[in-house]
C-alpha positions as CSV (number, residue, x, y, z in Angstrom):
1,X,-17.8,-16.4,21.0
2,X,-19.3,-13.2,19.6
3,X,-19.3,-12.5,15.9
4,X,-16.1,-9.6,16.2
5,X,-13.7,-12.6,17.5
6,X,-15.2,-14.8,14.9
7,X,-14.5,-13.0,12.1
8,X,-11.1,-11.7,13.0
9,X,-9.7,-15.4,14.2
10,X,-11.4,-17.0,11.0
11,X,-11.2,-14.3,8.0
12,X,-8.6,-11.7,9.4
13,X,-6.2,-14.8,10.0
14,X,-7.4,-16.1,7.2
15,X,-7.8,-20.1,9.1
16,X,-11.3,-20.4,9.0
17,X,-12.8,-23.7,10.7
18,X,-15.8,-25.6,11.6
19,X,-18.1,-23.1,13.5
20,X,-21.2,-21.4,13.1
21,X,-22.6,-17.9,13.9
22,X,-26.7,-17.9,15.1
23,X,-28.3,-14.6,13.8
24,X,-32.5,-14.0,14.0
25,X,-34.2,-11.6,12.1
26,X,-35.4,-8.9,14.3
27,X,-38.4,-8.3,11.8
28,X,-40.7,-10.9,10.2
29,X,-41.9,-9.7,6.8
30,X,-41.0,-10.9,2.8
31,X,-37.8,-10.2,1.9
32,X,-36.5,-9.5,-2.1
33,X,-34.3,-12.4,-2.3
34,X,-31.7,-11.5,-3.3
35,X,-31.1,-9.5,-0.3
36,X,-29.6,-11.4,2.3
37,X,-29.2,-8.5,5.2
38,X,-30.7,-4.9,5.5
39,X,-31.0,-2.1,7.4
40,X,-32.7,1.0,6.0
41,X,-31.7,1.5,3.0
42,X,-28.3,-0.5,3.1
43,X,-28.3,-4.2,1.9
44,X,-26.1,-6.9,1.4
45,X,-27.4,-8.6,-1.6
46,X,-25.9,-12.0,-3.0
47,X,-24.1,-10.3,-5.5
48,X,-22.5,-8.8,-2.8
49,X,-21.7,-11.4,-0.4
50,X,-20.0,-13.7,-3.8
51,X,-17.5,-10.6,-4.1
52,X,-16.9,-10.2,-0.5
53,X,-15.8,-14.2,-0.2
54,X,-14.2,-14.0,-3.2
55,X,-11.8,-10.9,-2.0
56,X,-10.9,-13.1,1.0
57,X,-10.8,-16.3,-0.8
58,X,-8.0,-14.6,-3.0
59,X,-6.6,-13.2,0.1
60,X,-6.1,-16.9,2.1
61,X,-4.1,-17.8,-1.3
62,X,-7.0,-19.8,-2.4
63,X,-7.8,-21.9,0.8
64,X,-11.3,-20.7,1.5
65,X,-13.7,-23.0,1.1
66,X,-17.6,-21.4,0.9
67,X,-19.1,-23.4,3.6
68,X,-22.3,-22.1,5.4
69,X,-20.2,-20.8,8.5
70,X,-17.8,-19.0,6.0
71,X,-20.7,-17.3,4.2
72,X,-22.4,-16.6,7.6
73,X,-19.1,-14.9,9.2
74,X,-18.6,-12.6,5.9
75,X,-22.3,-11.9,5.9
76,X,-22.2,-10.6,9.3
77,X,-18.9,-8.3,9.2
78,X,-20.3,-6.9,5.6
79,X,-23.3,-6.2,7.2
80,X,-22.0,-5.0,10.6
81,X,-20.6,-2.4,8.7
82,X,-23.6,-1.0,7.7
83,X,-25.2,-1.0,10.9
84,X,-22.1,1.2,12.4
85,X,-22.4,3.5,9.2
86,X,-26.0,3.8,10.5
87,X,-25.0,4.5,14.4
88,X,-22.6,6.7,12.8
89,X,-26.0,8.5,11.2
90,X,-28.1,7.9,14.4
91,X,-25.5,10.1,16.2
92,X,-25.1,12.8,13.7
93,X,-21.3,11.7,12.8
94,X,-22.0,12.2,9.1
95,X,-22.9,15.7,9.5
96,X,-19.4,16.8,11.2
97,X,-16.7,18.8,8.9
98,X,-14.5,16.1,8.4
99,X,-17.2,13.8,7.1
100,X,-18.4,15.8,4.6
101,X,-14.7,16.9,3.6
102,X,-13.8,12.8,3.6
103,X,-17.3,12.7,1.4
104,X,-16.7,15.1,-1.3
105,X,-12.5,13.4,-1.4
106,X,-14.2,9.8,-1.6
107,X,-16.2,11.3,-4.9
108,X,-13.3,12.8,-6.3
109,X,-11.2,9.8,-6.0
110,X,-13.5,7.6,-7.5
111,X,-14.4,9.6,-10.6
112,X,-10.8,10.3,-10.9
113,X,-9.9,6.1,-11.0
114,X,-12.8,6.0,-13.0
115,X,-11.8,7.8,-15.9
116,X,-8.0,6.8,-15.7
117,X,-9.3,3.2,-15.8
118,X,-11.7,4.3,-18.7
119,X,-9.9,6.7,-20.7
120,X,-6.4,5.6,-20.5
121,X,-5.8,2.0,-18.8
122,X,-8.8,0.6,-20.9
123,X,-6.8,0.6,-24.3
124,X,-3.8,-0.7,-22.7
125,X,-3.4,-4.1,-24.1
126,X,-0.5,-7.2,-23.5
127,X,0.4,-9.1,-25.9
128,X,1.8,-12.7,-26.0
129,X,5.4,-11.7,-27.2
130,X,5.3,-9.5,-23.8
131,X,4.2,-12.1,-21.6
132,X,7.2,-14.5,-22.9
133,X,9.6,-11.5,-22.7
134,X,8.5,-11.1,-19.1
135,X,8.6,-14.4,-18.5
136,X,12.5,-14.4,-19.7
137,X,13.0,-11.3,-17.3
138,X,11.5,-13.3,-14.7
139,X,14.3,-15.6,-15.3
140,X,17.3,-12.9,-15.4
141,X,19.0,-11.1,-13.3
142,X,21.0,-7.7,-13.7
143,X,23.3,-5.8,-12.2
144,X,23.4,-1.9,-12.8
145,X,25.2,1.3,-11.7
146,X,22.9,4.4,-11.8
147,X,23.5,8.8,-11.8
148,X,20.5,10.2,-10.0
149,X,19.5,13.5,-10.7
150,X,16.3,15.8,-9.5
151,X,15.4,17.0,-12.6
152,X,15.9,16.3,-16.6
153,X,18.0,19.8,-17.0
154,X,20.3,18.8,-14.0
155,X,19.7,14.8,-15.7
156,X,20.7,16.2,-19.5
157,X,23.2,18.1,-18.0
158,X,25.0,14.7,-16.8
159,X,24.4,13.0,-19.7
160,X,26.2,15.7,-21.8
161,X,29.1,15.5,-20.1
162,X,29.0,11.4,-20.5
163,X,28.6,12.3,-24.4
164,X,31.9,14.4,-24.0
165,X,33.6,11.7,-22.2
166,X,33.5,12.0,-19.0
167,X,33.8,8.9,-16.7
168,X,30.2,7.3,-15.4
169,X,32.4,6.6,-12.3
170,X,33.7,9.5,-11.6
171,X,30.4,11.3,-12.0
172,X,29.1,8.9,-9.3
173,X,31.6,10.7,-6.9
174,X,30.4,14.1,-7.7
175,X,26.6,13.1,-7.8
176,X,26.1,11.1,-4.6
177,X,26.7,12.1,-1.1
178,X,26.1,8.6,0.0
179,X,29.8,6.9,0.3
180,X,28.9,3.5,-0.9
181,X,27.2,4.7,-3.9
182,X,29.5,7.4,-4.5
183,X,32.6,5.1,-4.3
184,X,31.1,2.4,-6.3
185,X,29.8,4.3,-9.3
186,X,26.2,4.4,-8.5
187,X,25.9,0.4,-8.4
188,X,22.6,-1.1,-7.1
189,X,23.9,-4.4,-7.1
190,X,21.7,-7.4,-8.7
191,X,17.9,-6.6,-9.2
192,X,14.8,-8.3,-11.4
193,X,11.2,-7.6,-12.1
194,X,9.2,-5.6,-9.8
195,X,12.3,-4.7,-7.7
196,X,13.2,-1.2,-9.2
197,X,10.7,1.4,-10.3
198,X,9.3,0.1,-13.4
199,X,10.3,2.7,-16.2
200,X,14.0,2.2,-14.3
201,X,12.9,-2.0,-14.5
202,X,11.9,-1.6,-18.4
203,X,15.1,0.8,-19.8
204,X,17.4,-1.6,-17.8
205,X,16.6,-4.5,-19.7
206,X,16.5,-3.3,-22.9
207,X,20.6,-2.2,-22.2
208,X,23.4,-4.3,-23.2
209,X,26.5,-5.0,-20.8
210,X,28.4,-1.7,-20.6
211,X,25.7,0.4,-22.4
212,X,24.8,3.6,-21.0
213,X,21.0,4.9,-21.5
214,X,19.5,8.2,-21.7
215,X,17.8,10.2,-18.5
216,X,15.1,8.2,-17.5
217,X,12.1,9.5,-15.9
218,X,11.1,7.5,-12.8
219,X,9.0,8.4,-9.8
220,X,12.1,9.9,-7.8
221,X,13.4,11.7,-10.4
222,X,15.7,11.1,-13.4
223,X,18.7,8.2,-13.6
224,X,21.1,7.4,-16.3
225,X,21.5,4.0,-16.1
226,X,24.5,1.7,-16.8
227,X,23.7,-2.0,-17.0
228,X,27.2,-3.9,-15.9
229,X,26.2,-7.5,-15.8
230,X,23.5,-9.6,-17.0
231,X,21.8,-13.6,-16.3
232,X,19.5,-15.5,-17.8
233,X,19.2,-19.0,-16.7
234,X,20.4,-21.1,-19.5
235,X,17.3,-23.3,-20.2
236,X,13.8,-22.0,-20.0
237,X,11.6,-24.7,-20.9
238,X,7.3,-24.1,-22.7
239,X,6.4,-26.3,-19.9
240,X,8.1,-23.5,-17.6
241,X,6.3,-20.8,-19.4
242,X,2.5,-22.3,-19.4
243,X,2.6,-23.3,-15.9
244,X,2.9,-19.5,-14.5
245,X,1.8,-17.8,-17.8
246,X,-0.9,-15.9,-15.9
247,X,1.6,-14.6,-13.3
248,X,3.8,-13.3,-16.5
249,X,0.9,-11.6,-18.1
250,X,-0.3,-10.1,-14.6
251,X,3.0,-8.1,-14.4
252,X,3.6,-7.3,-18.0
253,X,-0.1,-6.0,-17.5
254,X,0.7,-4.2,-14.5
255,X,3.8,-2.4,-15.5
256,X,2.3,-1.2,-18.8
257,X,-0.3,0.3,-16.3
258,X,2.0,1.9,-14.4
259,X,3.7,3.4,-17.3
260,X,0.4,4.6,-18.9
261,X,-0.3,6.3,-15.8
262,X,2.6,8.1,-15.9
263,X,2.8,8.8,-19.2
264,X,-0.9,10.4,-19.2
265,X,0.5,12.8,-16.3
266,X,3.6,13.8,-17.9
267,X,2.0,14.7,-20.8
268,X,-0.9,17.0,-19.2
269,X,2.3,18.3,-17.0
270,X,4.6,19.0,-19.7
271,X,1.3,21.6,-21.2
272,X,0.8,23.1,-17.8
273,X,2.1,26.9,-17.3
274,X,1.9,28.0,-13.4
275,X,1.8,31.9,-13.0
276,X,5.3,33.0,-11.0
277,X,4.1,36.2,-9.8
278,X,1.3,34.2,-8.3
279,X,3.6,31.4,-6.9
280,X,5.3,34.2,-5.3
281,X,2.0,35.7,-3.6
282,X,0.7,32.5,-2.9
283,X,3.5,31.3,-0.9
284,X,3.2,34.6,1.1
285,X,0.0,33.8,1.7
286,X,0.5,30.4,2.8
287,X,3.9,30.4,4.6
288,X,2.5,33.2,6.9
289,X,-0.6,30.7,8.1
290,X,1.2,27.5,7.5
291,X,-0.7,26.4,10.8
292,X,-3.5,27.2,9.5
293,X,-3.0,25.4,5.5
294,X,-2.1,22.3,6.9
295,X,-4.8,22.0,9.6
296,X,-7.3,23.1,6.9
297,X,-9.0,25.6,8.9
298,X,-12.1,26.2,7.4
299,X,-12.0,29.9,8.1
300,X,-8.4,30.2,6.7
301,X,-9.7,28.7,3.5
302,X,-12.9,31.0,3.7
303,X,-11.1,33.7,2.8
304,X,-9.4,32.5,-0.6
305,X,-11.8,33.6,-3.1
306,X,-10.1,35.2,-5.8
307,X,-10.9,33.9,-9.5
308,X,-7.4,34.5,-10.8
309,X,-5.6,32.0,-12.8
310,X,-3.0,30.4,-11.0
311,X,-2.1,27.3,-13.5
312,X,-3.4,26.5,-16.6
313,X,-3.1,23.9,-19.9
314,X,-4.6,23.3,-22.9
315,X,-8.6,23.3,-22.5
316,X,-8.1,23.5,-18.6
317,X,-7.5,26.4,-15.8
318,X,-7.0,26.6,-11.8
319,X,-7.7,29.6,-10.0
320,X,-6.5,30.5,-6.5
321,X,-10.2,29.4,-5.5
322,X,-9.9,26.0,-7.5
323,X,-6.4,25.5,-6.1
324,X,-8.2,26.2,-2.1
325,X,-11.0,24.0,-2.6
326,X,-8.5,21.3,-3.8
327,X,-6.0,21.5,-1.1
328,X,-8.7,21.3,1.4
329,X,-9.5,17.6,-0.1
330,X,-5.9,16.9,0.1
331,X,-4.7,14.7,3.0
332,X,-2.8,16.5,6.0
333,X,0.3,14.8,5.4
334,X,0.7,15.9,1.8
335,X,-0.2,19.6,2.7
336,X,2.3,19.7,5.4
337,X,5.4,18.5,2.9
338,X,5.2,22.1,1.5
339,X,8.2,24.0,3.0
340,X,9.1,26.2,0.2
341,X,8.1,27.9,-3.3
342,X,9.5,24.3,-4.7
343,X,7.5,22.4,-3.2
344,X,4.6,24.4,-3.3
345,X,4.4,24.6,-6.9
346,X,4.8,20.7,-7.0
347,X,1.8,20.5,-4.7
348,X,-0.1,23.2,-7.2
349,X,1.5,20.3,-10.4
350,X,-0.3,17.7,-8.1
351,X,-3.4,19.8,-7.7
352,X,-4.0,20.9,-11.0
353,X,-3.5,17.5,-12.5
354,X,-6.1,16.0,-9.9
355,X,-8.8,18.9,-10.7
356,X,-8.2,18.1,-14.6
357,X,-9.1,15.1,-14.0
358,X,-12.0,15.7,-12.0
359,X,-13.3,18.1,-14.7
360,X,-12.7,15.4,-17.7
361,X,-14.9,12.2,-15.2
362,X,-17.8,15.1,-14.9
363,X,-17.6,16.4,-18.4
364,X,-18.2,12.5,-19.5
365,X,-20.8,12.2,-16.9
366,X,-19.1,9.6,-15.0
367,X,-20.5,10.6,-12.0
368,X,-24.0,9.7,-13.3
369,X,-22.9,5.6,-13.7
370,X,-25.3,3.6,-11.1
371,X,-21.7,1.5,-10.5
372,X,-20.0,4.4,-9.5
373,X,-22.2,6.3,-7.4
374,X,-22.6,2.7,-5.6
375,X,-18.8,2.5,-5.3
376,X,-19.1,6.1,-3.7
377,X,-21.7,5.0,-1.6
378,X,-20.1,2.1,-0.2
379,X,-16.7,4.1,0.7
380,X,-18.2,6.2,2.4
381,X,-20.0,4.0,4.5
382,X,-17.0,2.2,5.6
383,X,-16.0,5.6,6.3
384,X,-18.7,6.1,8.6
385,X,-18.2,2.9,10.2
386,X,-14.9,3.5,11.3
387,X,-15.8,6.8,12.3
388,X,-18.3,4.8,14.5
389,X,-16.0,2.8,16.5
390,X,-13.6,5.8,17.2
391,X,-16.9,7.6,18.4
392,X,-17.4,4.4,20.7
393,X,-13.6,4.0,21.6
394,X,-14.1,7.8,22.6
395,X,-16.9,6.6,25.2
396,X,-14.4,4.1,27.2
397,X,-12.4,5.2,30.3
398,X,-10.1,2.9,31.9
399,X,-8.1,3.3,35.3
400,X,-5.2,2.5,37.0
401,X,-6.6,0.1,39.0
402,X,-7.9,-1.4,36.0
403,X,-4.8,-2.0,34.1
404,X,-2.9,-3.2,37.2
405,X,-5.4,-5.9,38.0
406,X,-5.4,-6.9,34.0
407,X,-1.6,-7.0,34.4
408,X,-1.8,-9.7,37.1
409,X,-4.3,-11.6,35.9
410,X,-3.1,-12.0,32.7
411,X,1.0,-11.7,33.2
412,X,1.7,-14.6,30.8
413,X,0.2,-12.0,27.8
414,X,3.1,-9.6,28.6
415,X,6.0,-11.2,27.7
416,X,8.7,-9.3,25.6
417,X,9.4,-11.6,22.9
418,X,12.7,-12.6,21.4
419,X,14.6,-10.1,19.3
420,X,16.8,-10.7,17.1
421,X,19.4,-9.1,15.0
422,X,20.3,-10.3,11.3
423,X,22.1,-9.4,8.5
424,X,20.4,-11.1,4.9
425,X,21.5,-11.9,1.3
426,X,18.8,-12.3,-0.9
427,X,18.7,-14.2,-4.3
428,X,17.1,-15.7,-6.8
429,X,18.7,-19.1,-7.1
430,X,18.7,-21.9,-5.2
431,X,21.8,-23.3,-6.5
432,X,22.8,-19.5,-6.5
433,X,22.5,-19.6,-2.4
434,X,24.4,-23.2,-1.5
435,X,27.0,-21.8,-3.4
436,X,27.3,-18.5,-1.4
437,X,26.7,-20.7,2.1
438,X,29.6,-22.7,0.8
439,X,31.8,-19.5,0.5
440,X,30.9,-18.2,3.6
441,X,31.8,-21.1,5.3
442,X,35.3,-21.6,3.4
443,X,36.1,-18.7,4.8
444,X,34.1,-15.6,2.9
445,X,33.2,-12.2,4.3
446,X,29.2,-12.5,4.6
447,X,29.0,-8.6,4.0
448,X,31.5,-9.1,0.3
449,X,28.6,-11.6,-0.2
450,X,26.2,-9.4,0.3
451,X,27.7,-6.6,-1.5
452,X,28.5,-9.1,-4.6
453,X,25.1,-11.1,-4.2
454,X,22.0,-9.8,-2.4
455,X,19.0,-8.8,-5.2
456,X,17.8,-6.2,-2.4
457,X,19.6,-2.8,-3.3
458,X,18.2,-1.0,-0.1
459,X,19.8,-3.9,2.1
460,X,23.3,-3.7,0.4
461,X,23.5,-0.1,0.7
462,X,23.5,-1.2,5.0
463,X,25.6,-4.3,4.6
464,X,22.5,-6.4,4.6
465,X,21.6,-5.7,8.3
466,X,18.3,-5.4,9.4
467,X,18.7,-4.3,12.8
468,X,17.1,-6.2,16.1
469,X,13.6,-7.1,15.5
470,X,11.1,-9.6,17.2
471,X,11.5,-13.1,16.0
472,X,8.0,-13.0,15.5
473,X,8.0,-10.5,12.5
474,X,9.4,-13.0,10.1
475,X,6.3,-15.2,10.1
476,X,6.7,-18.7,8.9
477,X,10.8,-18.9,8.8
478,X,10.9,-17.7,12.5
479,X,11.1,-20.9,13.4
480,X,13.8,-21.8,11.5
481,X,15.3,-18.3,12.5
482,X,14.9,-18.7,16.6
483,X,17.5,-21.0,17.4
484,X,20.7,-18.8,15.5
485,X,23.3,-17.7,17.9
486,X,25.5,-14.8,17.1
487,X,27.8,-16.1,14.2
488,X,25.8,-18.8,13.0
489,X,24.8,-19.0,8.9
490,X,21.5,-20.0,8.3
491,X,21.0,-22.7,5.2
492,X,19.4,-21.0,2.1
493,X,15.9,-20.6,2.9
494,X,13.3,-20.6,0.6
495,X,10.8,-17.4,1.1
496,X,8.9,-17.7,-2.5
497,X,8.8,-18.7,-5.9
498,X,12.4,-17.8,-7.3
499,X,14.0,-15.8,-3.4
500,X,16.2,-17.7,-1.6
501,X,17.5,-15.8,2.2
502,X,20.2,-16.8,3.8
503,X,21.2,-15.1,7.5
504,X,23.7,-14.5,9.9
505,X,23.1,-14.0,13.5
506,X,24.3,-10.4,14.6
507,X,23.1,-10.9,18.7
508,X,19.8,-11.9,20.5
509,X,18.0,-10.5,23.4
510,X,16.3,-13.6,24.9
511,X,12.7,-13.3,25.7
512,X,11.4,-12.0,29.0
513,X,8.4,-11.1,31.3
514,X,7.3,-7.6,30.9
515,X,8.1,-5.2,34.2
516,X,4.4,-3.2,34.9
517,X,5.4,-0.2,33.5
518,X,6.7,-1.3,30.8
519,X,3.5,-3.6,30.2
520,X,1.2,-0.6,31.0
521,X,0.7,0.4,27.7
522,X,0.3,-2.9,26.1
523,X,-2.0,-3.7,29.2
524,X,-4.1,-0.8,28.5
525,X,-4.9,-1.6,24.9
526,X,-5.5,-4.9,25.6
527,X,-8.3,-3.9,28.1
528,X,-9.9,-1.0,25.7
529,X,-9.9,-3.7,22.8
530,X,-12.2,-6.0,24.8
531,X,-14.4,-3.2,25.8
532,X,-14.3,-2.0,22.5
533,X,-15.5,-5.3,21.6
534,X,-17.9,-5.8,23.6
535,X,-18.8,-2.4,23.4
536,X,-19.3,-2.7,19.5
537,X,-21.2,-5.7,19.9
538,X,-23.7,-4.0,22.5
539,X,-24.1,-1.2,19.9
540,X,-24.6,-3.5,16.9
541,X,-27.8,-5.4,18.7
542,X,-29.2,-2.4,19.8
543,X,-29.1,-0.4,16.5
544,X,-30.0,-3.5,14.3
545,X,-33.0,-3.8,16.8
546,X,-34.1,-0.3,16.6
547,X,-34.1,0.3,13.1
548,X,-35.8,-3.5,12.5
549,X,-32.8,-4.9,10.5
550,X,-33.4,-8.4,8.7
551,X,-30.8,-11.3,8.0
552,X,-32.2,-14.2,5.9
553,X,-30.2,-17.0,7.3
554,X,-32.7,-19.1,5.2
555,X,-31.5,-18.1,1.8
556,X,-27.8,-17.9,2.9
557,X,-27.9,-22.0,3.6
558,X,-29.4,-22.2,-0.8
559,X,-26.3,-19.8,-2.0
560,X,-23.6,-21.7,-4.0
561,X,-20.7,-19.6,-5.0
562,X,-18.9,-20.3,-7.8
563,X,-14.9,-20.2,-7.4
C-alpha cells in the first residue's frame, strides 16, 4: 500500500493500526538532528512532527497512540507536502498571478490574526465566577421570541415603539415576512450555549421571564429579545462542575473572544467616515466592469490609481488605490456579493477595517517575528502543494472506454445507497425525550412536539424535517436509523454530552445498483483519484530523488512524544 492510502485510511479516518511505511534516504550525509526530513530548504524538524501528531491526536478525540508507524505516516504526509510545494517551484507554479496574489493574502491574514490575538484577545481573561456561570448555562435551557431588524435606527426605531406600548407580538407580524415567525411573535423555540449568536446567547441569559432587552448587535444585524421561559436543572452538583470544568472555561473563553472581536470592529467602525460623493463615483466605476471587479482583472485594477480619500478614521485613511489593492486580496465570492451602493460601502467597512489592521501588525513590526514569517512560510507552502496536485490532476485524461470498463469491473462500488427522509426533535434531556416519545405515542402530533420541544431553531422553523438524505450521512446512529419505516418513532437517541434526537420516518428509497449513466460521474472520479494517486506518488519519488531529499528513519524510532 503506498504512503497516500496509508495516511488517508489511518489519520484521515482517524483508525490508525499496526502497519509500517519503509522510506530510504536518497542521500547519505550527517543530518542536524533535529531534522527528521528535508528537502532544500524545507524541513520537518521534531518540533514539528510533536505538533503535527498532536493536531490529529486531538482530532481522533484522544485515541492516537504515538507508535513508530503513527510517527512514520505523519512524517511522510508533513513532508510530502513539501516536496509538492517544491514540484510546484520546479514547474514555475509559484510565479503565476494567483500565487503571488494568494501570497501577499496569506501575509495579510496572518499579521492581521497576529495582532488581534496580540493586541486585543491577549488581555482577555476568564474568571472562575464565569466558568461556574457557564457551567449553570450549560445546565439551562431558554426559550425566547425575537424582533429582527437590519440596522440599530430601523432596531431603535422598534424598541421605541415597545417603550410606547406597543405589543412585542404584534410587532412580530409587521417585522417578519416568514409566517411562522410572524404568527408566533418572533419565537425561536428552546436554545442553550453555543446555539445562538453569542452576543444574542449572552443578553438572553442575563433576561428575566417576560423581560424585554434593548437592540442587540449580533452578526446578522440587530434583535430585541424577549426571553418567555426559562430551565435550569434543579441540582447541579461540585462533582458535576470539576469533572467538565475545562469544557466550561473553553466556551466562556471562547465567547468572550468572540465578543472582543467584535467589539474591537465596532469601535474602529463606529470612527470611520466613507466619502458619499465617492461612493457614488466608485460604484459607477465598478458597476460598469462588474465582470471585470469580480474576476480581478489585473488590467481593470491597473487603472485605479488615484490617491483620493475614500474612507477614513482616527489615525487611519483608504484611498481609491488602498481600497483596489485590497479588494484584489479579497476572495471572489466576497467581491461578487456587491450588487448595489449598500453593499458596496459594506465591502469598503470590510476593507478599510482589514487595511487598519494591516497597518497597526506593520507599524508594531509583527511582520518581522521569526514565528510569523514561519507561519507565512508554511501557508503558503500548503498553498503550493495543492496547487501541485491540481497541476498534476490537470495532466490526466480519461476516456470513455475507460470509465465503461471501470464500471463493470467494479459495479458493486456504484450502488445508490439508502435515502432516507426524517423529521427530528432535539433536546437536551434525557428524561426530557422519554417523556416526549411517551406523548407521541399516546397520541401527540410529532410536529406540536417539535414546535414545543426541539433546541434547534432552524429545524422548527421547517417542522423538524430534514428532507431525504443518505442513511450514510448520519454516521454512527445510521444504524440505529436504517431500519425505520415511514411512521415509525425512533427511541431517544443519544448524539452527545447533554443532545438527545428522537426521529420519525417520513419515507425511504431503498438502496439500488447504479444505471451507467448515472454511475458515470462517480465512475470517472473514482478512476482520476487512483491516477491521481499514483500519479502523485510517481511525482513525489522523482522530485525527492532529484533534489537529494533525506528522511532519518533512524532518529524517528528514538522520538517520544509527550501527550
Amino acid at each position: 500500500m503506498n504512503s497516500c492510502k496509508l495516511f488517508a485510511s489511518r489519520l484521515l479516518l482517524l483508525a490508525v493500526t499496526a502497519g509500517f511505511i519503509t522510506v530510504s534516504c536518497t542521500k547519505k550525509e550527517k543530518v542536524d538532528e533535529k531534522v527528521l526530513a528535508q528537502i532544500n530548504d524545507l524541513k520537518v524538524t521534531e518540533a514539528h512532527l510533536e505538533a503535527s501528531f498532536l493536531k490529529y491526536y486531538y482530532k481522533s478525540g484522544q485515541s492516537l497512540k504515538p507508535s513508530y508507524s503513527t510517527k512514520a505516516n505523519i512524517l511522510d504526509a508533513e513532508f510530502n507536502t513539501y516536496v509538492m510545494a517544491v514540484y510546484a517551484r520546479d514547474e514555475g507554479l509559484h510565479e503565476t498571478v494567483d500565487a503571488r496574489q494568494m501570497q501577499e493574502m496569506i501575509r495579510r491574514r496572518v499579521l492581521n490574526e497576529e495582532f488581534m490575538n496580540r493586541e486585543v484577545l491577549s488581555a482577555v481573561e476568564v474568571t472562575d465566577n464565569e466558568v461556574r456561570n457557564m457551567f449553570v448555562k450549560f445546565n439551562t435551557v431558554l426559550r425566547a421570541s425575537h424582533l429582527y431588524a437590519p440596522d440599530k435606527k430601523t432596531a431603535d426605531a422598534l424598541y421605541q415603539e415597545i417603550q410606547a406600548g406597543k405589543d412585542f407580538e404584534e410587532l412580530a407580524k409587521e417585522v417578519f415576512h416568514n409566517s411562522k415567525l410572524a404568527n408566533s411573535g418572533g419565537d425561536l423555540g428552546e436554545f442553550t450555549v453555543d446555539e445562538m449568536d453569542p452576543a444574542f446567547e449572552r443578553e438572553a441569559f442575563k433576561l428575566s421571564i417576560g423581560e424585554i432587552s434593548k437592540p442587540v448587535r449580533t452578526a446578522q444585524g440587530y434583535s430585541i429579545i424577549k426571553l418567555t421561559d426559562r430551565f435550569t436543572k434543579p441540582v447541579l452538583t461540585e462533582y458535576q462542575f470539576a469533572r467538565k470544568k475545562d469544557q466550561f472555561a473553553y466556551f466562556a473563553e471562547k465567547q468572550k473572544k468572540e465578543i472582543a472581536k467584535r467589539d474591537h470592529m465596532y469601535d474602529f467602525l463606529a470612527q470611520l467616515t466613507i466619502d458619499e460623493d465617492m461612493l457614488e463615483e466608485l460604484w459607477k466605476s465598478i458597476s460598469s466592469n462588474i465582470t471585470s471587479f469580480v474576476s480581478a482583472d489585473p488590467e481593470f485594477y491597473r487603472r485605479k490609481k488615484t490617491r483620493e480619500v475614500l474612507a477614513q478614521a482616527e489615525g487611519f485613511t483608504l484611498t481609491q488605490e488602498d481600497f483596489f489593492k485590497e479588494a484584489f486580496l479579497t476572495p471572489d465570492a466576497n467581491r461578487s456579493n456587491i450588487t448595489g451602493k449598500k453593499t458596496l460601502e459594506n465591502f469598503i467597512k470590510g476593507i478599510a477595517y482589514r487595511g487598519y489592521l494591516f497597518e497597526q501588525a506593520s507599524n508594531a513590526g509583527i511582520g518581522q517575528v521569526n514565528d510569523v514569517q514561519a507561519s507565512i512560510k508554511q501557508t503558503y507552502i500548503e498553498f503550493l502543494a495543492r496547487k501541485a496536485e491540481t497541476s498534476l490532476q490537470e495532466q490526466i485524461s480519461i476516456s470513455d472506454d475507460e470509465i465503461r470498463r471501470k464500471y463493470v469491473t467494479d459495479k458493486e462500488d456504484f450502488i445508490k445507497p439508502l435515502e432516507i427522509n426524517l423529521a427530528r426533535i432535539i433536546v437536551a434531556d434525557q428524561e426530557k425525550a422519554k417523556a416526549i416519545v411517551e406523548k407521541i405515542d399516546a397520541g401527540a402530533s410529532f410536529s406540536a412536539m417539535v414546535d414545543e420541544h426541539t433546541i434547534n431553531n432552524e429545524e422548527r422553523l421547517r417542522g423538524g424535517r430534514l428532507g431525504f438524505d443518505y442513511i450514510n450521512n448520519y454516521g454512527f446512529l445510521s444504524k440505529k436509523l436504517a431500519d425505520l419505516q415511514p411512521g415509525d418513532i425512533s427511541d431517544p437517541l443519544f448524539y452527545q454530552s447533554g443532545v438527545y434526537h428522537i426521529y420519525k420516518c417520513l419515507g425511504r428509497k431503498e438502496a439500488r445498483q447504479l444505471s451507467y449513466t448515472e454511475a458515470k460521474k462517480r465512475v470517472r472520479q473514482k478512476i482520476l483519484n487512483e491516477k491521481l494517486e499514483d500519479l502523485r506518488e510517481q511525482t513525489i519519488e522523482s522530485v525527492k530523488a532529484k533534489h537529494d531529499a533525506i528522511m532519518n528513519m533512524e532518529r524517528l524510532k528514538k522520538i517520544t512524544i509527550q501527550i
